[in-house]
BADREN-238035 format. One line per 8 residues: number of its first residue (from 1); their letters; for each residue x, z, y of N, C-alpha, C. Coordinates in Angstrom, 1 decimal. Atoms other than C-alpha are relative to their C-alpha. Example, Ala and Ser with C-alpha at 12.3 -4.5 7.8 and 13.67 -1.06 7.14 Angstrom:
REM BADREN-238035
1) as) 0.9 0.0 -1.2 12.3 7.8 -4.5 0.9 0.0 1.2 | -0.9 0.0 -1.1 13.7 7.1 -1.1 -0.8 0.8 1.1
***
This chain:
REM BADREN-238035
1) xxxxxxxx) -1.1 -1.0 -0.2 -30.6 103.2 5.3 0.3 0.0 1.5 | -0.5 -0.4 -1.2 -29.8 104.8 8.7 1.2 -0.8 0.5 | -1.4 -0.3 -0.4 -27.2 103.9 10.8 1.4 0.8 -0.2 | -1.1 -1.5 0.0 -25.7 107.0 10.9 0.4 0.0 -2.3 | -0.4 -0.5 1.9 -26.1 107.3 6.6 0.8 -1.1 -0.1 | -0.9 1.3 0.4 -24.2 103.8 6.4 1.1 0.7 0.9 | -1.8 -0.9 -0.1 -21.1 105.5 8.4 0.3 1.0 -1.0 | -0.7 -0.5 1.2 -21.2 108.1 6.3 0.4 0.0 -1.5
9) xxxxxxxx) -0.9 0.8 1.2 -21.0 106.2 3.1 1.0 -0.5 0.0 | -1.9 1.0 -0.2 -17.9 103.9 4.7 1.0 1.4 0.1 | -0.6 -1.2 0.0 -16.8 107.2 5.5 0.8 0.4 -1.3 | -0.3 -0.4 1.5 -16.8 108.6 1.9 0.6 -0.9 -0.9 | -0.4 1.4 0.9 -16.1 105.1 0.3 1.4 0.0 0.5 | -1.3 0.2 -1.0 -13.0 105.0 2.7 1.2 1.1 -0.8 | -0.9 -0.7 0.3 -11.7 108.6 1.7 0.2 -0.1 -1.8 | -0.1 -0.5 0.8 -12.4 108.7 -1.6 0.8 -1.4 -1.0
17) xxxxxxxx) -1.5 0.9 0.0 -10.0 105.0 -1.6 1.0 0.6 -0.2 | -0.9 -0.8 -0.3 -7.7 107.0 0.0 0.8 0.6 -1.1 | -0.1 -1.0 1.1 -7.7 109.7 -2.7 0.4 -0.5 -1.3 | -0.4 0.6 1.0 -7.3 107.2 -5.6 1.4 -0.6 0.2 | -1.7 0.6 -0.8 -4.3 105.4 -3.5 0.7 1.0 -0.1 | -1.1 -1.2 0.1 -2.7 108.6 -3.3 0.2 0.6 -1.5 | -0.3 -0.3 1.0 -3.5 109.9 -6.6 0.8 -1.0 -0.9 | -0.9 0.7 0.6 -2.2 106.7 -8.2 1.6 -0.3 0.6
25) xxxxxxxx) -1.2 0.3 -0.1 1.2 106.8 -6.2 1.0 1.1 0.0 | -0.7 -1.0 -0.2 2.1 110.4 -6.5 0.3 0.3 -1.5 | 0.1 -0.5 1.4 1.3 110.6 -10.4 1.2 -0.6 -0.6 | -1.0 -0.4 0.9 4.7 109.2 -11.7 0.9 1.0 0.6 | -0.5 -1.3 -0.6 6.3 111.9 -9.2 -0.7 1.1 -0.8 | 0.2 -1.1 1.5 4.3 114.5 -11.3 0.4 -0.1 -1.3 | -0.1 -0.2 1.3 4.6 113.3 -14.4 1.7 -0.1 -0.5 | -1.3 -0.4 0.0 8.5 113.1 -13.7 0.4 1.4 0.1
33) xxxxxxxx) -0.6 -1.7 0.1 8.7 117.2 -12.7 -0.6 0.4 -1.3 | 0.4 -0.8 1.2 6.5 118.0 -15.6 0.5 -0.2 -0.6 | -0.5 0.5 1.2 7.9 116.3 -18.2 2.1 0.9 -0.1 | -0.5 -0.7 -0.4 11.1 117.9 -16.7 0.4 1.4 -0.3 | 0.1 -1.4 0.3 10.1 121.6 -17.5 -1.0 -0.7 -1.4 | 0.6 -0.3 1.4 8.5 120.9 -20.9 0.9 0.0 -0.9 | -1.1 -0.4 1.1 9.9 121.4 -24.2 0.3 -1.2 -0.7 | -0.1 1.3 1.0 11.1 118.5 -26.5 -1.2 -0.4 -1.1
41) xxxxxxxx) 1.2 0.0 0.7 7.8 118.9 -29.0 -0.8 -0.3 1.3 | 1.0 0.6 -1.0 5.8 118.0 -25.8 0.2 -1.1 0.2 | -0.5 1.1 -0.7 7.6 115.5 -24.5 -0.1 -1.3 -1.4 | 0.0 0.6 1.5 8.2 113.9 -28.2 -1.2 -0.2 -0.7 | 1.6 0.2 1.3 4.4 113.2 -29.3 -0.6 -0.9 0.8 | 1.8 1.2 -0.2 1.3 110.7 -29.0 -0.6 0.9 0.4 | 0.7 -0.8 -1.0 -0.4 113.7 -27.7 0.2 -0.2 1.7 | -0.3 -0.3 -1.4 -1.5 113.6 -24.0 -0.1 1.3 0.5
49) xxxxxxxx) -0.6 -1.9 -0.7 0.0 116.7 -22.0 -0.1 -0.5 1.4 | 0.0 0.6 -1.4 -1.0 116.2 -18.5 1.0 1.6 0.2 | -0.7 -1.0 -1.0 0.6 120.0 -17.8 0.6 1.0 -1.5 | -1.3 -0.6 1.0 3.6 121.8 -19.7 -1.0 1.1 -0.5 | 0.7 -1.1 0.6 1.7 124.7 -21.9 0.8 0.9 0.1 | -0.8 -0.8 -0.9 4.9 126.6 -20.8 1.4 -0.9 0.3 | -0.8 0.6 -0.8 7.4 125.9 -18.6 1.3 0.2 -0.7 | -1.4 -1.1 0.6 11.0 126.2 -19.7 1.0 -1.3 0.9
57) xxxxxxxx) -0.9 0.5 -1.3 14.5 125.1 -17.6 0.9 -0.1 -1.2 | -1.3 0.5 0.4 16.2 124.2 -20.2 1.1 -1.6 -0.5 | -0.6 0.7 -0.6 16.4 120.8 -19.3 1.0 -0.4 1.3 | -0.4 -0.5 -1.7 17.5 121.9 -15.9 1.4 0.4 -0.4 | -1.1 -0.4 0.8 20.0 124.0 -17.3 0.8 -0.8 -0.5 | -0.8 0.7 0.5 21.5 121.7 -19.3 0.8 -1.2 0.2 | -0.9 0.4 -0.9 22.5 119.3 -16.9 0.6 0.2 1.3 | -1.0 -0.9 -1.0 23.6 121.8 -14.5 1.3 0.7 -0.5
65) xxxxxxxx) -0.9 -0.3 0.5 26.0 123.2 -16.9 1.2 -0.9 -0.9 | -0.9 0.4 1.1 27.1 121.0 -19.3 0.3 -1.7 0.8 | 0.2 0.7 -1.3 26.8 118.5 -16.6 0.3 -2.0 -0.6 | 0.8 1.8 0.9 27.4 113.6 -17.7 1.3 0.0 0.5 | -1.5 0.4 0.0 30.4 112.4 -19.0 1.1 0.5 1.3 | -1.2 -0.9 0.3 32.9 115.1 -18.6 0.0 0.8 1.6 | 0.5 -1.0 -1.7 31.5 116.0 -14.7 -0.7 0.6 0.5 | 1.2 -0.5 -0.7 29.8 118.1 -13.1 -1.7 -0.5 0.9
73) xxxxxxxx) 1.5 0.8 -0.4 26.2 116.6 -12.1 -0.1 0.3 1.8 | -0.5 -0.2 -1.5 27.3 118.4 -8.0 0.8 -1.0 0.0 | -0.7 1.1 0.0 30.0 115.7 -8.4 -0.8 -1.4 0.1 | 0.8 1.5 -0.2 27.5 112.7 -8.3 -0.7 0.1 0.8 | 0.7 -0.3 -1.2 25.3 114.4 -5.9 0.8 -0.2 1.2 | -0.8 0.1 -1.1 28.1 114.3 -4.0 0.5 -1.3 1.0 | -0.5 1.1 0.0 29.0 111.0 -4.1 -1.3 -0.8 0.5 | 1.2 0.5 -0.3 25.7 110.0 -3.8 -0.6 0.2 1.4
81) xxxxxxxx) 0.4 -0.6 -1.1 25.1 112.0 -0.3 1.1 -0.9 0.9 | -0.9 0.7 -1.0 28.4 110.8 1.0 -0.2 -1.5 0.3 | 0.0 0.8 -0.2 27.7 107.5 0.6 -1.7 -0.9 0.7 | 1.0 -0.3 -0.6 24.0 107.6 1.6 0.4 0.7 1.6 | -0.2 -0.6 -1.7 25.1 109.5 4.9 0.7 -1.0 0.9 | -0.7 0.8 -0.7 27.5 107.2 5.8 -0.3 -1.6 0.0 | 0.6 0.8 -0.1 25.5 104.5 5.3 -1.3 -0.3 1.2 | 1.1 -0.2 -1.2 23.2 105.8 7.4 0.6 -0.3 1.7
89) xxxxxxxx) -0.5 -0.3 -1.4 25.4 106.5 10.3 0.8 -1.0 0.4 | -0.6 1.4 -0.8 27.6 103.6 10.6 -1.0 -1.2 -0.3 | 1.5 1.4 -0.1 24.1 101.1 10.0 -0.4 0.5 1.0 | 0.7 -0.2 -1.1 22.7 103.1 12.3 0.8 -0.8 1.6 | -0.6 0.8 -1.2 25.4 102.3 15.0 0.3 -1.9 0.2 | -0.6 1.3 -0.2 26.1 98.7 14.5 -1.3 -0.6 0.2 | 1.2 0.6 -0.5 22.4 97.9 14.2 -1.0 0.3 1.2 | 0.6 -0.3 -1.2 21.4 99.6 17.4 1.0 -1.0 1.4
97) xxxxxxxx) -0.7 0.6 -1.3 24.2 97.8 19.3 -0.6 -1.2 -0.2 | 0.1 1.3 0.6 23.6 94.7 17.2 -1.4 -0.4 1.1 | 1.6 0.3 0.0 19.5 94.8 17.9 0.2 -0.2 1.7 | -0.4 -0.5 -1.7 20.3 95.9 21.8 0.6 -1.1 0.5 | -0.7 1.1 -0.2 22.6 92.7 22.2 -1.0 -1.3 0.3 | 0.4 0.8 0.5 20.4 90.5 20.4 -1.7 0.0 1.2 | 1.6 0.1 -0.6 16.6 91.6 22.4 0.9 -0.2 1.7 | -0.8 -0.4 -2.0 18.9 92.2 26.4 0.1 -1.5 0.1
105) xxxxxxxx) -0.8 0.9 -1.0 21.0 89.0 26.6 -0.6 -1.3 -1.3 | 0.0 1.6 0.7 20.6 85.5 25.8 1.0 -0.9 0.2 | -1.5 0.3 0.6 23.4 83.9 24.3 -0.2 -1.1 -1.2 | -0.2 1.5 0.7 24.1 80.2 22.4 0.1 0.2 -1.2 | -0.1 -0.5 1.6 23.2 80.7 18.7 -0.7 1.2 -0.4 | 0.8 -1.3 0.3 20.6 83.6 19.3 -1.1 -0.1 -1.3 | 1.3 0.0 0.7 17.7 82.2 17.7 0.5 -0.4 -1.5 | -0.6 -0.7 1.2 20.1 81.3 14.7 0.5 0.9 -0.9
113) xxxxxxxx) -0.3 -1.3 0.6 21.1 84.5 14.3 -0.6 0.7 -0.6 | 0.6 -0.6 0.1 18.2 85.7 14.1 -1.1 -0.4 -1.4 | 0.3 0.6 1.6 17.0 83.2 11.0 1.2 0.8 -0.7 | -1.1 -0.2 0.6 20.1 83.9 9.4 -0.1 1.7 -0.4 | 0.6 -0.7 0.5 18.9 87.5 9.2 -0.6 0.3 -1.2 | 1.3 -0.1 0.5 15.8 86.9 7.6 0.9 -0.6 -1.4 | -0.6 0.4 1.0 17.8 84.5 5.3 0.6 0.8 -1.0 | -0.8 -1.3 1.1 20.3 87.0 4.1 -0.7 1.0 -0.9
121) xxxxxxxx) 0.9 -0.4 0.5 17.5 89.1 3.4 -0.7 -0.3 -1.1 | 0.6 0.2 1.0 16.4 86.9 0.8 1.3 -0.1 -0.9 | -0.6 0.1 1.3 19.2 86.4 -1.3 0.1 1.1 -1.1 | -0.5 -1.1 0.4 19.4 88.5 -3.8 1.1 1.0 -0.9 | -1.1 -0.5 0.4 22.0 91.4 -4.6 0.6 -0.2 -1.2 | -1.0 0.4 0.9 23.2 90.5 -8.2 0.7 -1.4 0.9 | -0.8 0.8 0.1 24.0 87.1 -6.4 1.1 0.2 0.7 | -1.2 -0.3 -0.8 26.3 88.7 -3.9 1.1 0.6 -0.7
129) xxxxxxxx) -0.8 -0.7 0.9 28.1 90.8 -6.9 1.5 -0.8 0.5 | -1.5 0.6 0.3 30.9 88.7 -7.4 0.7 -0.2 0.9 | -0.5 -0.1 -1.5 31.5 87.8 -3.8 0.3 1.1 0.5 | -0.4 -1.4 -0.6 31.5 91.4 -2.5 1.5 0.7 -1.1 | -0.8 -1.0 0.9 33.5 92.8 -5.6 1.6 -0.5 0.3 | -1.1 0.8 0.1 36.2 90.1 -5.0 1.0 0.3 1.8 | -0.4 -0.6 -1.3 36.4 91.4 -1.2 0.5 1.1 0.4 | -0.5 -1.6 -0.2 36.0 95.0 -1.4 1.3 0.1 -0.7
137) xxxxxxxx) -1.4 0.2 0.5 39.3 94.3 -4.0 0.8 -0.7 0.9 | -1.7 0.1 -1.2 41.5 92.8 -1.4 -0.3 0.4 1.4 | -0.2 -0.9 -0.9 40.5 94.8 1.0 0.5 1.9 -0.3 | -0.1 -1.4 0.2 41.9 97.8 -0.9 -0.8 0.7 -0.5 | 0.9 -1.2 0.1 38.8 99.6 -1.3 -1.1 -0.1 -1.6 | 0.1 -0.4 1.1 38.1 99.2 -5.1 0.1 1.4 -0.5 | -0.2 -1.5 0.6 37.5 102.5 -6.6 -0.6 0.7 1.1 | -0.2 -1.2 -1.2 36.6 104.5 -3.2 -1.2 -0.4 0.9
145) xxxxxxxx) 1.3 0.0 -0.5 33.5 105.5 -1.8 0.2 -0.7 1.2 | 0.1 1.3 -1.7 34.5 103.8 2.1 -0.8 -1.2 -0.8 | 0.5 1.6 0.2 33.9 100.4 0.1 -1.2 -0.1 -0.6 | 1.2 -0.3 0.3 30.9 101.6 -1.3 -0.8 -0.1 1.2 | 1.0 0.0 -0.9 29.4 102.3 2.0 0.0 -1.1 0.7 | -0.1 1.6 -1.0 30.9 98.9 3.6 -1.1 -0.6 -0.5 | 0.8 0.7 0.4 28.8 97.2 1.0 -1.3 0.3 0.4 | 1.1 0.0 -0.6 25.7 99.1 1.6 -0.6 -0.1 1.0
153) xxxxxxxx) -0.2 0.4 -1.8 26.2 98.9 5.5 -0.1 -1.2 -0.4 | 0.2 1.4 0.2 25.9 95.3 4.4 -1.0 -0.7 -0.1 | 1.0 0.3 0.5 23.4 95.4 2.7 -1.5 0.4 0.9 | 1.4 -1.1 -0.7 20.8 97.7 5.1 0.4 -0.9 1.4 | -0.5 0.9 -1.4 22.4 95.7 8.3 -1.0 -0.9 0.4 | 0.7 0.8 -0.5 20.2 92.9 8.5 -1.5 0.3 0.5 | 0.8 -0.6 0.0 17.3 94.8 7.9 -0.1 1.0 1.8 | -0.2 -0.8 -0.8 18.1 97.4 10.4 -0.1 -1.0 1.6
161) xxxxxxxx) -0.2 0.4 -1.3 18.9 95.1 13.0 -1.3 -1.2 0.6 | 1.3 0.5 -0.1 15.9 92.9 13.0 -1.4 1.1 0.5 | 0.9 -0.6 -0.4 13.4 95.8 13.2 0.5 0.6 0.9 | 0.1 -0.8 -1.0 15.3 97.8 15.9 0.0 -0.9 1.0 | 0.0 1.0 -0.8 15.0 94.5 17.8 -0.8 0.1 0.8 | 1.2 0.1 -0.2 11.4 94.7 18.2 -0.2 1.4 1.3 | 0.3 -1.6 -0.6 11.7 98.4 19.5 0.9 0.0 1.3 | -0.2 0.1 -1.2 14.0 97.7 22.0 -0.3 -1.3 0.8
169) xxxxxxxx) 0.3 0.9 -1.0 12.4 94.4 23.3 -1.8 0.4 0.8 | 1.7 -0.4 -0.7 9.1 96.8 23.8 0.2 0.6 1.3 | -0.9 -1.4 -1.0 11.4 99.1 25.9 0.1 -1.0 1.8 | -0.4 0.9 -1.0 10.4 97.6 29.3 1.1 -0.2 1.3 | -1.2 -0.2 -1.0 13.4 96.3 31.5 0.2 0.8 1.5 | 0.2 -0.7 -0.8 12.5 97.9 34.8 -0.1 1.3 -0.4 | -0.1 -1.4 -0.3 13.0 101.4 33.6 1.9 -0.2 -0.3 | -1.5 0.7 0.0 16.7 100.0 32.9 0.6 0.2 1.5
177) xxxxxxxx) -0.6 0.7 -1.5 16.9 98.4 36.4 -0.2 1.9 1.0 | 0.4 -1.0 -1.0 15.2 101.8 38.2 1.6 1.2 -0.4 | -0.7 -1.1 0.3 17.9 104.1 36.1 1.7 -0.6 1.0 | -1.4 0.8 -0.8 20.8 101.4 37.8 0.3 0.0 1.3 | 0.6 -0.2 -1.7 19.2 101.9 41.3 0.4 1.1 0.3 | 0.3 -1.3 -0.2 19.2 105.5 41.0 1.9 0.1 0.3 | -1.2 0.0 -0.5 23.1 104.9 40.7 0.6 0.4 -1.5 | -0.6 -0.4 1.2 23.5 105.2 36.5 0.6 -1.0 -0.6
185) xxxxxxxx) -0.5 0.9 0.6 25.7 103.2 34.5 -0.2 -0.8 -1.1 | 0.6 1.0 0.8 25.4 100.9 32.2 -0.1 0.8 -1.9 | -0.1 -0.4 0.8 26.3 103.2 29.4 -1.0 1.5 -0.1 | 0.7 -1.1 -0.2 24.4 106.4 30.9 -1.7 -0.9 -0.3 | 0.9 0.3 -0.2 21.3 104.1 31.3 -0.3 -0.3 -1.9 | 0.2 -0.3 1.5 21.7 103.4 27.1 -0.2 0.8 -0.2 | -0.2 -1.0 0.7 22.2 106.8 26.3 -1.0 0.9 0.5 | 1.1 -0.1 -0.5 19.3 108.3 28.3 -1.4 -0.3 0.5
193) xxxxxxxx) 1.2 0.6 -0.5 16.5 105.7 29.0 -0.6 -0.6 -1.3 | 0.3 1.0 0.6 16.9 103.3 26.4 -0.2 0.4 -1.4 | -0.4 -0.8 1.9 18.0 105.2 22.8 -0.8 0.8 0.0 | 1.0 -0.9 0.7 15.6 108.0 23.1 -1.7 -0.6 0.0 | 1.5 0.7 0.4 12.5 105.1 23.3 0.2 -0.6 -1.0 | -0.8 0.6 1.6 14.2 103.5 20.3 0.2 1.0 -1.3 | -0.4 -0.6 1.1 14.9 106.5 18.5 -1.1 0.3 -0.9 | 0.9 -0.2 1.5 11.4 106.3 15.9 0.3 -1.2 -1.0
201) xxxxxxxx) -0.9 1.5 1.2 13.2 102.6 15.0 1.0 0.5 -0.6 | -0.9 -0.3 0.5 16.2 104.3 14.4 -0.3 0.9 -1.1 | 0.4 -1.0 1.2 14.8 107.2 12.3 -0.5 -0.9 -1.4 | 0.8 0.6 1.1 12.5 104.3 10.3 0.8 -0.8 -0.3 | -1.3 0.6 0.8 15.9 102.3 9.3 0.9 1.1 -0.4 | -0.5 -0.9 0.8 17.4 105.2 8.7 -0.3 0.6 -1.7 | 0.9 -0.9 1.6 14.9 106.6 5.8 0.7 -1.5 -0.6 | -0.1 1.3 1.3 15.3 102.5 4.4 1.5 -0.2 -0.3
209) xxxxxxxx) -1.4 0.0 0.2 19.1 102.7 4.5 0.5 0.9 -0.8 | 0.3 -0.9 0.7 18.8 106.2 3.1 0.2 -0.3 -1.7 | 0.8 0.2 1.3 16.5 105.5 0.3 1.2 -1.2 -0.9 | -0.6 1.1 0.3 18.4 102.3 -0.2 1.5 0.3 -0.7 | -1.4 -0.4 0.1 22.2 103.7 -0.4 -0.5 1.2 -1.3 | 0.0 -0.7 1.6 20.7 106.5 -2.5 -0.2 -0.7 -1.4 | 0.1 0.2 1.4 19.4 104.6 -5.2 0.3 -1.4 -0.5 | -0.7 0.9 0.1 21.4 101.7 -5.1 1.1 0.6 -1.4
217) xxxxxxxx) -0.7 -0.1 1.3 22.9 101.3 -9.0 1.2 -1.2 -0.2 | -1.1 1.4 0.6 24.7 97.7 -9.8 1.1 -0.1 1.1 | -1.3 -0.1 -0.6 27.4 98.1 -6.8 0.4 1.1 -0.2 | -0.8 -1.1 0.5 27.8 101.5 -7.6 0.7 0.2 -1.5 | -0.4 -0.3 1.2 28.7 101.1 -11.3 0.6 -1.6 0.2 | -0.5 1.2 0.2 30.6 97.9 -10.7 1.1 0.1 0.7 | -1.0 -0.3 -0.7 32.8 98.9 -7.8 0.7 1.5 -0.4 | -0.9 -1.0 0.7 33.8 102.2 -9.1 0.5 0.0 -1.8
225) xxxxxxxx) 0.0 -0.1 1.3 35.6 102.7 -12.3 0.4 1.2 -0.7 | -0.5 -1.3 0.2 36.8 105.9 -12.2 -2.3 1.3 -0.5 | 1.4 -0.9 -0.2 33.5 108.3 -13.5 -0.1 1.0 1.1 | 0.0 -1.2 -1.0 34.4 110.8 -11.1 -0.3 -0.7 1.1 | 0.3 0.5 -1.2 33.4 108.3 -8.3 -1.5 -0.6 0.4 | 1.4 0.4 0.1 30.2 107.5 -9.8 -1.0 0.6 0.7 | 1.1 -0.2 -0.4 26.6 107.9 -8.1 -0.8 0.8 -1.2 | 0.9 -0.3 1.0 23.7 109.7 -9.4 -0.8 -1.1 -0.9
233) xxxxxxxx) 0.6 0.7 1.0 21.8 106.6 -10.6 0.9 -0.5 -0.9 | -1.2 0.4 1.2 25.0 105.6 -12.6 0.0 1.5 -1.2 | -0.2 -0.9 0.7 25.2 109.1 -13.7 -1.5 0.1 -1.2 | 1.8 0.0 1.0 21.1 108.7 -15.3 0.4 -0.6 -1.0 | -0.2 0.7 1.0 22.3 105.9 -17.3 0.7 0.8 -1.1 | -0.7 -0.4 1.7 24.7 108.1 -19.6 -1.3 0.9 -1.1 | 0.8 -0.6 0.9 21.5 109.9 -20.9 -0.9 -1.0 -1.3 | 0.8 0.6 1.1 20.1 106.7 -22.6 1.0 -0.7 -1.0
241) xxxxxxxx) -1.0 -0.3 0.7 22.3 106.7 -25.5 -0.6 -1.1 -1.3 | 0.4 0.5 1.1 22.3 104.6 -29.1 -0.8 0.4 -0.9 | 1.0 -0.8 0.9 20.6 107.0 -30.8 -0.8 0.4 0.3 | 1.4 -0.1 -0.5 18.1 107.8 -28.7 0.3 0.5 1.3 | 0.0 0.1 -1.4 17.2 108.4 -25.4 -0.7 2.1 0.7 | 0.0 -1.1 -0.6 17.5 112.2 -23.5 -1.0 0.2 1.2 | 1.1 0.0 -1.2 13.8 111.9 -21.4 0.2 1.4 0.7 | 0.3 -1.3 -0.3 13.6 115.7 -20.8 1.6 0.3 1.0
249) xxxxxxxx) -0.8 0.1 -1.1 17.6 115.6 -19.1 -0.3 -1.3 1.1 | 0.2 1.2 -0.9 16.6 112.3 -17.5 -1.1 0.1 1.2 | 1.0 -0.8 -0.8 13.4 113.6 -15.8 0.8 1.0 0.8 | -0.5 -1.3 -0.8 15.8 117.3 -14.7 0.8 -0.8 0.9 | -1.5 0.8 -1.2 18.5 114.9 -13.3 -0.8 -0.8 1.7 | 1.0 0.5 -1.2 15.4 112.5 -11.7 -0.2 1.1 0.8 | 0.5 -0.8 -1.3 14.0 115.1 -9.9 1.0 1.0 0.7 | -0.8 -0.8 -0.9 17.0 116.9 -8.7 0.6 -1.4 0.8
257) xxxxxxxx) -0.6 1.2 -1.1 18.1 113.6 -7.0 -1.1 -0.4 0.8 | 1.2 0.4 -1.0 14.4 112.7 -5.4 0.3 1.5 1.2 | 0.4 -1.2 -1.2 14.7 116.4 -3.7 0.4 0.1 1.4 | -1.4 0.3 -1.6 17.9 115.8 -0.9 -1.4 -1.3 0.7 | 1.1 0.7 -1.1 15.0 112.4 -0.2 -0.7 0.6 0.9 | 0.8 -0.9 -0.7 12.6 114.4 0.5 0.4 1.2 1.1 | -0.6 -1.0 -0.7 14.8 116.8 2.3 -0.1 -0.8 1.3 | -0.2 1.3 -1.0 15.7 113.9 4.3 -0.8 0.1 1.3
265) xxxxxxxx) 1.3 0.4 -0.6 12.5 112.8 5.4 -0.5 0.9 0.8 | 0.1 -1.2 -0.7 11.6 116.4 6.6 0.5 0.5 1.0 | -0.4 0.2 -1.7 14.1 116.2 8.9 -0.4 -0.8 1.2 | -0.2 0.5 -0.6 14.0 113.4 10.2 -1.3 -0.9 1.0 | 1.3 0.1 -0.2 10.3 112.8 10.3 -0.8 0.0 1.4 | 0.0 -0.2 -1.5 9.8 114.7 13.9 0.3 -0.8 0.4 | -0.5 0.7 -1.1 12.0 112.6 15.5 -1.0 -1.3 -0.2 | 0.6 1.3 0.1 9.8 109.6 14.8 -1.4 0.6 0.9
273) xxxxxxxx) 1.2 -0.3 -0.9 7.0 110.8 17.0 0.8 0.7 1.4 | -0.6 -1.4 -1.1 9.2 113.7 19.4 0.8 -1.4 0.9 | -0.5 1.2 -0.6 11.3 110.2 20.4 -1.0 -1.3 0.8 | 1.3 0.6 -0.4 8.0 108.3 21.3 0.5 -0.9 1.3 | -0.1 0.2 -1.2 8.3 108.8 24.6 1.0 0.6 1.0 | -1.3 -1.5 -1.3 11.2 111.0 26.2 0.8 -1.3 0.5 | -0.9 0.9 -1.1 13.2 109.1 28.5 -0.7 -0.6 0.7 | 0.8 0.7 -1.0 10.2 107.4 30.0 -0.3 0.2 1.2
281) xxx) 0.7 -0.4 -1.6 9.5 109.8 33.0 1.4 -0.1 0.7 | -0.7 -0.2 -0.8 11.9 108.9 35.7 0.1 1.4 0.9 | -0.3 -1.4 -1.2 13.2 112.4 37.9 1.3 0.5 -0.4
***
């Protein structure tokens, strides 16, 4: 065999990897919208149905109208966005100062800090339950989405601030020092040199803060007790019931809550490349 014919086998062997990788991680995202639009006799058999024989919305429908324990299904979306957004936005700011602190200056207890991260990182969230719940309660914020997002700001914080570390200790100091020369301050020199070569770290803790806050279940159904405060993945749970279990609303609900992700990501996507490089050319 050629040369050339042995690249084009790794070639083909390579994509048609690819193609299995992809097809095996998109296929329960399919079989979540189909199952979605099929009928209960589809959904309900030992028969395999790779694709609905017809479509029908009247799982859609039925938790758009009649909506989970006694609320509107917009009401959890809601709850779920706000608290996802604002997860986003105060993680984003504490872990760009944090990260920015931590890579610039050197300071007594850095390199501890910086274990102590990684640590936190390992514990895992049921063991924090009891400790956060007993906090967010005397701090008032039982019941109420703020203390929802404190926690998840909590929770996405170490993360966040660890990887935006890396992004601004790539960000070399001499375009700093030239912006300080030129006669910019120390706050102008952040806000135009330094944040927009940082800004594809910030977009890539954002999606994981995101993703995270959205489908974040056991503080959300633990710190709320009111239903009307509940999340969407709280809200999934009422369809698996004693007598059986509602796949066909549980699928319309799943996939109306993956869509806002994906919305997300569409936004915010650009900025992870368009931020690359802007701020780099001195003029």
């Amino acid at each position: 065999m050629t040369p050339l014919a042995r690249k084009r086998l790794g070639k083909v062997v390579l994509n048609a990897t690819a193609l299995l990788v992809f097809a095996f991680a998109i296929f329960p995202v399919y079989w979540m919208v189909s199952t979605a639009f099929k009928a209960n006799d589809q959904i309900f058999t030992t028969e395999f149905i790779p694709f609905p024989t017809h479509f029908t919305f009247e799982h859609v429908e039925r938790v758009l109208t009649e909506g989970v324990a006694g609320n509107s299904i917009w009401v959890y979306l809601r709850n779920s966005a706000i608290v996802a957004l604002g997860t986003v936005l105060i993680g984003a700011v504490f872990s760009l100062l944090a990260a920015t602190a931590v890579a610039r200056f050197r300071f007594k207890g850095r390199n501890t800090f910086l274990i102590l991260l990684l640590v936190v990182q390992m514990i895992p969230a049921e063991a924090l339950l009891i400790p956060l719940f007993l906090s967010v309660k005397r701090l008032g914020l039982y019941d109420q989405l703020l203390g929802l997002i404190v926690v998840n700001v909590g929770l996405t914080l170490p993360f966040g601030i660890w990887m935006l570390r890396t992004f601004v200790a790539a960000v070399p100091k001499t375009l700093e020092e030239a912006a300080w020369i030129d006669g910019a301050s120390r706050f102008t020199t952040f806000w135009k040199v330094l944040f927009p070569l940082v800004a594809p770290g910030l977009v890539a803790t954002s999606i994981f803060s995101f993703i995270t806050a959205w489908n974040e279940l056991i503080f959300a159904l633990v710190l709320m007790s009111e239903s009307s405060g509940y999340t969407m993945p709280v809200a999934i749970q009422y369809f698996f019931g004693q007598k059986g279990t509602d796949w066909g609303a549980i699928m319309a609900s799943s996939t109306m809550m993956t869509i806002p992700v994906v919305v997300f990501f569409l936004l915010v996507q650009r900025r992870m490349v368009s931020g690359l490089v802007a701020g780099a050319v001195k003029g």
